[in-house]
C-alpha positions in Angstrom: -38.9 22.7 -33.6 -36.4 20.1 -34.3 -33.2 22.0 -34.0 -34.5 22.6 -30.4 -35.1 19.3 -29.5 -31.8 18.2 -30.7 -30.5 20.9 -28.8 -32.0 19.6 -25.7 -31.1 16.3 -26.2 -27.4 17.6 -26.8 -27.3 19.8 -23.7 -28.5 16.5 -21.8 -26.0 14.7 -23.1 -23.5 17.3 -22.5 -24.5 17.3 -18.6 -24.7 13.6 -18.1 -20.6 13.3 -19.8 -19.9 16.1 -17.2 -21.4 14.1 -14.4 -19.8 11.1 -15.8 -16.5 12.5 -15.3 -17.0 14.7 -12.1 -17.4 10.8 -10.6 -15.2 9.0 -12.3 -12.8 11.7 -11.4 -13.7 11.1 -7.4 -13.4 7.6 -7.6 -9.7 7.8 -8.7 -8.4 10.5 -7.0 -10.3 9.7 -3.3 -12.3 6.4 -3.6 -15.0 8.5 -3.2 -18.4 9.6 -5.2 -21.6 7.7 -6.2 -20.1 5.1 -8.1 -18.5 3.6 -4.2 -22.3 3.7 -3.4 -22.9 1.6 -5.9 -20.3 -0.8 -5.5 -21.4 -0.8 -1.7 -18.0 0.8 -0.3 -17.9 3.2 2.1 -17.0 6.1 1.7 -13.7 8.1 2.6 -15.9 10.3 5.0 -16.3 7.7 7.2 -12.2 7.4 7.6 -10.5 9.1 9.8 -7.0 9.7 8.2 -4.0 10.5 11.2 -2.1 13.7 9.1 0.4 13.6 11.6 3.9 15.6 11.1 6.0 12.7 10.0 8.9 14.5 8.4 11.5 11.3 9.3 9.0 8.9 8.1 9.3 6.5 11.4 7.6 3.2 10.6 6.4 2.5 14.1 3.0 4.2 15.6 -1.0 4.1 15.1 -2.1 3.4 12.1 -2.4 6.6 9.5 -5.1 4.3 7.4 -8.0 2.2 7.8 -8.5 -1.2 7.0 -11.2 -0.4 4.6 -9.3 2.4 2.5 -6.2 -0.8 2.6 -8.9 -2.9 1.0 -9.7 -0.1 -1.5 -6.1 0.6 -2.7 -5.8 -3.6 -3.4 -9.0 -3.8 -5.5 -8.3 -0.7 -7.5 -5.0 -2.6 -8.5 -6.7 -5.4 -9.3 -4.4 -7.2 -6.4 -5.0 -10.7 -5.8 -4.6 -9.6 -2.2 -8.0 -7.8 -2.5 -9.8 -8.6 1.2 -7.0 -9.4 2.9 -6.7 -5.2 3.8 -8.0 -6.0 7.9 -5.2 -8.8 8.2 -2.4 -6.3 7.3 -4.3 -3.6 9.7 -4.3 -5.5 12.6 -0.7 -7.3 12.4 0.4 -3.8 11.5 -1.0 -2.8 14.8 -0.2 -5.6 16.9 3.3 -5.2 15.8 3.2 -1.5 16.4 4.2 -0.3 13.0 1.9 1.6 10.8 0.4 -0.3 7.9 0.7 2.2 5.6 4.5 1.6 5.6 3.6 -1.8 5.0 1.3 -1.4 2.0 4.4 0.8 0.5 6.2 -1.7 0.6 4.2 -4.2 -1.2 3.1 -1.7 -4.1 7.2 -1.1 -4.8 8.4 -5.2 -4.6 6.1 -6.8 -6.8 2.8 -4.4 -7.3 0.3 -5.8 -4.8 1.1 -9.8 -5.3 0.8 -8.8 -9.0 4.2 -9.2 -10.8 7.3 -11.1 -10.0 8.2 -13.7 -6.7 5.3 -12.3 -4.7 2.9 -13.3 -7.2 4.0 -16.8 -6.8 5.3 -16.9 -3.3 2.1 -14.7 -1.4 5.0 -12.5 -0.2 4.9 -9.0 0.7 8.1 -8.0 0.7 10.6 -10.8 -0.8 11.9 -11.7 2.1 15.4 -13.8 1.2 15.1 -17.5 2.2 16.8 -19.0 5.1 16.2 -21.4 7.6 12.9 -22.4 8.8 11.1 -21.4 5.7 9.5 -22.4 2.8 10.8 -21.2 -0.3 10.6 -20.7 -4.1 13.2 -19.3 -6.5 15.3 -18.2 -3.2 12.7 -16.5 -1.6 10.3 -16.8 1.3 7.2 -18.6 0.5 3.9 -18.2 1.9 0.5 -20.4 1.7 -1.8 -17.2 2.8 -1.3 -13.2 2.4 -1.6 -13.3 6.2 1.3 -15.4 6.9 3.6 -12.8 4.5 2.2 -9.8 6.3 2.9 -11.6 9.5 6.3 -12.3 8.7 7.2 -8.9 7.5 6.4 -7.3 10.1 8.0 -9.7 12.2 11.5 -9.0 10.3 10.7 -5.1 10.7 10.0 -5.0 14.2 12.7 -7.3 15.5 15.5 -7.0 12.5 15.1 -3.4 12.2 13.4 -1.3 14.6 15.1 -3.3 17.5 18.1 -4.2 15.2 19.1 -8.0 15.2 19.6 -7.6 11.8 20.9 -4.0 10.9 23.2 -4.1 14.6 25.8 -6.9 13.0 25.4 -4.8 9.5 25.3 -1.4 10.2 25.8 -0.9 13.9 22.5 1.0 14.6 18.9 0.1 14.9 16.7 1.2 11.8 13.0 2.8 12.4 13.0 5.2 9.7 12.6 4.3 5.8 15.8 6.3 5.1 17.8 3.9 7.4 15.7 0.5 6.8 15.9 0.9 2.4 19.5 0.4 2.3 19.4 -2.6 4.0 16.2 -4.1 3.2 17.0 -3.1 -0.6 20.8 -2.5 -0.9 22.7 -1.4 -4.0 25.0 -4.2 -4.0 21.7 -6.2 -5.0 21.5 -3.6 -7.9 18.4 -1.5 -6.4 18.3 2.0 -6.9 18.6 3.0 -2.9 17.2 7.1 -3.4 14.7 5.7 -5.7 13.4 3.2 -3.6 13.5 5.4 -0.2 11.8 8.1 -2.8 8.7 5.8 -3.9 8.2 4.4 -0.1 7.6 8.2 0.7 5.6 9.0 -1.8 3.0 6.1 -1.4 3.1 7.0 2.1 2.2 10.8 1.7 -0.9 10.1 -1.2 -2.5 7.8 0.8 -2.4 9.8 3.9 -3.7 12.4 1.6 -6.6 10.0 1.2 -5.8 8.9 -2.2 -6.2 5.8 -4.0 -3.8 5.7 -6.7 0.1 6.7 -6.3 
């Protein structure tokens, strides 16, 4: 009689670390599962996701994700940025350039606000100082996440994608992360060009994919 109440109680147990892991496994791979009703998230049914073929990764168009799933990817990181996912939506769409590249961006300078200048400086992108700006440690500082996002976008839509910037470098407009990286990020500042064009891609494709972590 006891062997088979223990048994019970195993196979109960056995189920709940199953179900345990079935949801913790939704959570990290789609932001999805029981544990976002908990937490009082929606879910990512309720996201429409443009797939999209984007095979030259061309920073301007629609957005490919929501404000919500941008606010999801910053609190799984522990960001200090967390809520500020609808500002870098809508300047991302006022600008014309889709957030995601934008949130690529962020992860691979300084993880989210987490480590390094941006930490420090609110920045999203370490922008190099110059005049007109506030700056610490020779870089652009910020007093809100909004103001960075702001200015990024700024410097992507008029230095790059309509070329003040890259013309008198490179003699082209960039609107493509292969020909933005090696200016934004180039090797004579030590930065690993086909790595960096690599991990803007990457970030791009998992959370079009609908994925939290990259």
């Amino acid at each position: 009689m006891a062997v088979g109440v223990v048994r019970r109680i195993l196979l109960v147990c056995c189920v709940l670390l199953l179900w345990c892991w079935w949801q913790g496994f939704l959570l990290m791979e789609t932001g999805s599962g029981l544990l976002v009703q908990q937490l009082a998230l929606p879910s990512l049914s309720s996201v429409v996701f443009l797939q999209g073929d984007d095979a030259s990764y061309t920073v301007t168009g629609p957005p490919t994700i929501s404000a919500a799933f941008i606010d999801r990817v910053l609190a799984a990181s522990g960001s200090p940025a967390t809520g500020s996912g609808q500002a870098l939506y809508d300047l991302g769409v006022r600008s014309g350039i889709d957030p995601v590249y934008a949130l690529a961006f962020f992860l691979h300078e300084d993880r989210f606000g987490e480590t390094g200048i941006g930490a420090a400086n609110h920045s999203l992108g370490n922008i190099r100082c110059s005049a007109g700006y506030a700056c610490t440690s020779g870089f652009r500082s910020y007093v809100t996440w909004a103001d960075a996002y702001q200015d990024w976008y700024h410097l992507i839509l008029y230095g790059y994608v309509r070329g003040q910037v890259t013309i008198p470098l490179v003699g082209h407009v960039c609107s493509t992360v292969d020909e933005i990286v090696p200016v934004y990020a180039p090797s004579s500042d030590k930065n690993d060009v086909a790595a960096y064009r690599a991990a803007i891609k990457h970030a791009v494709d998992t959370w079009r994919r609908g994925r939290i972590w990259v």
